[in-house]
N, C-alpha and C positions, 0 to 999 in steps of 0.2 A: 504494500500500500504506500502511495505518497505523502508526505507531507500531509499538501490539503488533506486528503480523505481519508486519514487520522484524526485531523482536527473533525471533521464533519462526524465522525463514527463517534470521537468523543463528546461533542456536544449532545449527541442521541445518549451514548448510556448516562449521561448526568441527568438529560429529564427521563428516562427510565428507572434510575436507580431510586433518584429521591423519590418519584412518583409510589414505586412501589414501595420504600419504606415506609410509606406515609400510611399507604394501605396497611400492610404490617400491624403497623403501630396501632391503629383503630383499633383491629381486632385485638393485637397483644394486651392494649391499658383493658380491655373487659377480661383480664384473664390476671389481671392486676403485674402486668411484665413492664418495667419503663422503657421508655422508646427506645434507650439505646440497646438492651435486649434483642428487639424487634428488628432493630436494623442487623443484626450479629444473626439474627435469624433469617432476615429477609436475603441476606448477602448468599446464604447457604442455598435458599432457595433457588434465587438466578444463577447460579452455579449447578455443575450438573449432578447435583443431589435430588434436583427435581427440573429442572427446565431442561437442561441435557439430557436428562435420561427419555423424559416425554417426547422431549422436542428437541433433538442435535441440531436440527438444519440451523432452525430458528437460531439457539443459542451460539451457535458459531457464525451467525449473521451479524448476531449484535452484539456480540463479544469475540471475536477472532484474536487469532496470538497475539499479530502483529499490533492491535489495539494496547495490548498487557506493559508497552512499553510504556505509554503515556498517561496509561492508570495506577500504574507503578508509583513512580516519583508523587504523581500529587497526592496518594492517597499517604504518602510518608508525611511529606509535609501535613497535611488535613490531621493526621495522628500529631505530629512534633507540635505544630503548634497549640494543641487542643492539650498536653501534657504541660506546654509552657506555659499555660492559664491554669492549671492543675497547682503546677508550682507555684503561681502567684495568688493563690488563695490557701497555700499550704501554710497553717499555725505554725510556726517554727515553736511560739513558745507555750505553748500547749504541750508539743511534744516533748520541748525539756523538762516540765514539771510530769508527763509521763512516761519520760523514757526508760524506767524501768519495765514498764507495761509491753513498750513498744519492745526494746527487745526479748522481752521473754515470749514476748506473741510469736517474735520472727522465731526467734531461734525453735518453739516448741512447730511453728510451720513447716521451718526446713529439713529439720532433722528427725521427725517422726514418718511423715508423709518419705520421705528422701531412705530409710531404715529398710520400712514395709517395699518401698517401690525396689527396692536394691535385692529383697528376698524374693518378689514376686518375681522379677525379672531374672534370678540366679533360678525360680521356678521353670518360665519360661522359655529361656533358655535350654533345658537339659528336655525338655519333654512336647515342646508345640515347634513350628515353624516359621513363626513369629521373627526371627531374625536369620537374615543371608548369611552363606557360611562367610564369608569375609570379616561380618563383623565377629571381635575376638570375647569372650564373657566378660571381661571390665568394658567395655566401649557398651555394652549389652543392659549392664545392671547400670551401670552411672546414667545414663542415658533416658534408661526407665525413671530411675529415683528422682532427675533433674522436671522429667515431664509430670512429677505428680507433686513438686515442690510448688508446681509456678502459680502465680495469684494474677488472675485479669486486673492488670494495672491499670489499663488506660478506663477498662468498663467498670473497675472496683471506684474509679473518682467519680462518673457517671451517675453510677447505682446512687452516691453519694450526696450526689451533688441534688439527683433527683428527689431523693429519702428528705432535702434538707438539714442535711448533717454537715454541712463545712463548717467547719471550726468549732464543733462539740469533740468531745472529746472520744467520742467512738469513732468518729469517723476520721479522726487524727492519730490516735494511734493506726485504727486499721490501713492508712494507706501509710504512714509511719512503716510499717510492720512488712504490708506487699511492696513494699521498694526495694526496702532490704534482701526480700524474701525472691524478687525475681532478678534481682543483680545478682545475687547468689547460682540461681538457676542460670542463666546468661554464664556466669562463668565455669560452672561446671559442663555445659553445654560445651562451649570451647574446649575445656579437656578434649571430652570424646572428641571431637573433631581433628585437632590437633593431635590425638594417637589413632586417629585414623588416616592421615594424612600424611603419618611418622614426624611430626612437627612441633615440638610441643614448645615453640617460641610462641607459637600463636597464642597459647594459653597463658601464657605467663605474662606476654604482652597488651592482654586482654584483662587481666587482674591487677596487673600495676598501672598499667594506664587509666583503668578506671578509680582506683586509690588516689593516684595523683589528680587526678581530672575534680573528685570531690574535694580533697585539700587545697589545693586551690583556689575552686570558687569561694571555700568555706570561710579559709584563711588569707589567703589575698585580694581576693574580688571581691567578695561581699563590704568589706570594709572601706573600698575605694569608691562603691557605688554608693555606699550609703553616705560620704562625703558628697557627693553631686545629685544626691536626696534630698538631703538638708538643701541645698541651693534652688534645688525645680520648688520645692515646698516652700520657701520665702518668696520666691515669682509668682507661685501660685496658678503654672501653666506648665504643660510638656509640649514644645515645639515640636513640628513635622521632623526635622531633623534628627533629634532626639528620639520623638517615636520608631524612625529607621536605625537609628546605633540599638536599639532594645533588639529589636527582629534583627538585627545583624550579630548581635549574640545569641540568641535562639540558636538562630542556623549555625554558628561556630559550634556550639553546643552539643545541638545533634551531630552536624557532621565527625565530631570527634569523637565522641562514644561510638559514631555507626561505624566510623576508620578500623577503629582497635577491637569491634567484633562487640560490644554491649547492648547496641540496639541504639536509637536516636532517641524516643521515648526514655532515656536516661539522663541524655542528655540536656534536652529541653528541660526537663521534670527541675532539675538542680539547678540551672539557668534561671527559671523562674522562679524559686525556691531563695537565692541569693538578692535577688532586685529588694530595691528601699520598700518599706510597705509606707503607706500612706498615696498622696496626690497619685504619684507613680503608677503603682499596681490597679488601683481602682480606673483610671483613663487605662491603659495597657487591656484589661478585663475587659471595658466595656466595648475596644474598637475591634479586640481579637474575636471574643468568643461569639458573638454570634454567627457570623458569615461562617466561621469553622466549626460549628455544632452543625449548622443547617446545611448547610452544602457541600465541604470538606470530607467531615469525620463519616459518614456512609460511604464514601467515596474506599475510604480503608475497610470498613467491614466486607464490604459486595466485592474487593479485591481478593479478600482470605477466603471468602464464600466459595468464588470463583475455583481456586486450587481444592476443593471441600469433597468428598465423593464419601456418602454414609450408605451408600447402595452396594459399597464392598462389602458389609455385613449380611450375609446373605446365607447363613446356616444357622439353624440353631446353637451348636458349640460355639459360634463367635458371638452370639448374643450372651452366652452363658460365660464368657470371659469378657464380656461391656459388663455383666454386672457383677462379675469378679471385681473388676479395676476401680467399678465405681463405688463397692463398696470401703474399698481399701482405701480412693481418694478421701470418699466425705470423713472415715475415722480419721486418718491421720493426719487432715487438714482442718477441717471443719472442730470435730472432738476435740482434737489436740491444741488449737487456739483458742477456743472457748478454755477450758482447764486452766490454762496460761494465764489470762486474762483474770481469770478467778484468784490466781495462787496470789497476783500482785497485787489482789485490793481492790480491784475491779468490781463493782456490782455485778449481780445477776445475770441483771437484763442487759446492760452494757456491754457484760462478755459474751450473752449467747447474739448482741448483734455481730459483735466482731468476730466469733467463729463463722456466720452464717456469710459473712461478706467477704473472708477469708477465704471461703471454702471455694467460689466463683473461680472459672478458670479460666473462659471467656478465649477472646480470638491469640491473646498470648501464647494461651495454650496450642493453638493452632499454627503459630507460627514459627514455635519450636517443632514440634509434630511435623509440619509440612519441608522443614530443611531436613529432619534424617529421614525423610522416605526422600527425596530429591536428591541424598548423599549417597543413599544405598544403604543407612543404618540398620533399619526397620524393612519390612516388609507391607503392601499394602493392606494386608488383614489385622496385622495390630495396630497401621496407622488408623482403619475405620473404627478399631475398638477404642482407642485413646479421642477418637473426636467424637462417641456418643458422652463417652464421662464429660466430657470440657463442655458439649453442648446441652446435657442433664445437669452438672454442677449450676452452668449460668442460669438456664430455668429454672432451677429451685430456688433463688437465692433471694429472689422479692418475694413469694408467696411464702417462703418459710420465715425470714423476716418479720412480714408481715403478723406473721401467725403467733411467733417467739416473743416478739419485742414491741407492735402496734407501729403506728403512724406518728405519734404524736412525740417527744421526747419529754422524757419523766423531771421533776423538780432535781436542781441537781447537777443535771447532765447536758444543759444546756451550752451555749457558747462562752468563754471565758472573754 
């Protein structure tokens, strides 16, 4: 395809895409799922988990490869920049009065779930078909344990954002908690790749650089913006100019973390997370996020959707290892941060929202998933068993919510 008729192909899937998440959504909110749910469903949908399988012609009409280049890049950014508003409504100091909370969340996320997934996969390994002989049993069980560690980041602020929970205090540890929790996963991800590739610079260059990348902003840039904080805030204005050096560290941001193998969404997430709060972040909020809610960020789910194929499960034994896996996710992610949550003084209800938003695995899940079936990790029968758990986790996780903890936030737990 040319140029033009690229451009013309992708002006078609944008008013497709959004059109039908809108749909989606209608029916999703009477099933009490929030939109962004819907869209993570909808994306699956026009993917050939149901439009492909019904209808190929069609679907490779209005999604062709050659189209995947130019849906590609925006749906990164539509993600980057929707994390960088993430960041900038991130409590920092909420979290410091709970960071005990916050890491015993993570750590009870990573290492429980991360334990069980290591034995299921030393299971699976020795007795199913599940992995190509290529891959070696540690590339095998890390691989597994990293896919059951990981928390939908970008749809856990979502979920969050929609609940009305920014800046209470469950809702600051829990994405406190899934940052931690899926940088961890990102970097043990680069292991296995890295000893699959006989390279293991890539991994280590993946872990330091991301260490560095946080010190950093933490320690040197946070402190230099927030000197030219205090100045925008006696003007009482952020110039155009100004508005572009913001987005021009975004984009440094993601580009760096996605360079050294962490994902962009890490990138951004911390970028926005170090800006001045005050005048700053609230204009930054109000000129980013809507355009990139509304027309961006489906833009990345209908991308993941697209690679999504849940029509490989097609025997009973593979349904009976989907709910093997998913029983093993919800204990030792969902259970295990709840627990957590509880051990450090967390109320109740507080901790069974945090396990229940924890537990979500959302399109992250899937886009770890989708690189070791594209590497040769995996095999396509345990890649469809790993995206019924990731697409059952993110459906349960408002309606149990709901059910666990209510709508409302209790005296107490509100915004600091």
């Amino acid at each position: 395809m040319s140029n033009l008729e690229l451009a013309i192909q992708f002006f078609l899937q944008i008013a497709i895409i959004l059109a039908f998440s809108q749909v989606v959504g209608l029916i999703g909110r009477r099933c009490g799922q929030p939109q962004v749910v819907c869209e993570m469903v909808g994306g699956v949908l026009l993917g050939p988990s149901l439009l492909g399988l019904f209808f190929p012609e069609l679907s490779a009409k209005l999604f062709p490869k050659e189209s995947m280049k130019v849906l590609f890049p925006i749906s990164q950014l539509g993600l980057a920049a929707y994390m960088f508003v993430v960041g900038l409504e991130f409590r920092m100091d909420i979290l410091e009065k709970r960071m005990r909370s916050a890491v015993a969340v993570s750590l009870a996320g990573m290492v429980t779930p991360f334990v069980l997934g290591v034995g299921l996969g030393a299971w699976f390994y020795k007795n199913t078909n599940f992995f190509p002989e290529r891959t070696s049993f540690m590339e095998a069980v890390v691989f597994l344990g990293a896919s059951l560690c990981i928390t939908a980041f970008p749809m856990l602020a979502r979920i969050i954002h929609f609940k009305k929970l920014t800046g209470t205090t469950m809702g600051t540890v829990a994405l406190g908690a899934g940052a931690i929790d899926d940088a961890a996963a990102w970097c043990l991800l680069a292991v296995v790749l890295a000893s699959f590739d006989n390279n293991l610079k890539h991994a280590a260059v993946n872990i330091v650089g991301g260490i560095g990348y946080v010190s950093f902003a933490f320690l040197v840039l946070r402190p230099l913006l927030a000197r030219w904080g205090r100045s925008v805030q006696e003007r009482g204005e952020l110039s155009e100019r100004e508005f572009s050096f913001c987005l021009v560290l975004m984009a440094l941001g993601a580009w760096f973390t996605d360079a050294i193998g962490l994902h962009a969404v890490f990138g951004a997430f911390v970028m926005g997370a170090v800006m001045p709060r005050g005048l700053i972040t609230g204009v930054l909020i109000d000129r980013i996020q809507p355009l990139t809610v509304a027309l961006l960020l489906p833009l990345f789910f209908t991308f993941s959707g697209l690679n999504t194929q849940i029509a490989l499960l097609n025997s009973g034994y593979l349904w009976g290892m989907a709910g093997l896996v998913l029983i093993v996710a919800v204990g030792g992610k969902g259970v295990a941060c709840w627990l957590a949550a509880r051990a450090t003084g967390v109320s109740n209800r507080e901790a069974l929202g945090i396990g229940t938003l924890m537990n979500a695995r959302g399109l992250m899940e899937l886009i770890i998933i989708n690189i070791g079936l594209q590497r040769g990790i995996i095999t396509p029968a345990l890649f469809a068993v790993l995206v019924i758990m990731a697409v059952v986790t993110t459906l349960m996780a408002s309606p149990l919510f709901e059910r666990l903890v209510g709508s409302k936030p209790s005296e107490g737990e509100g915004r600091s």
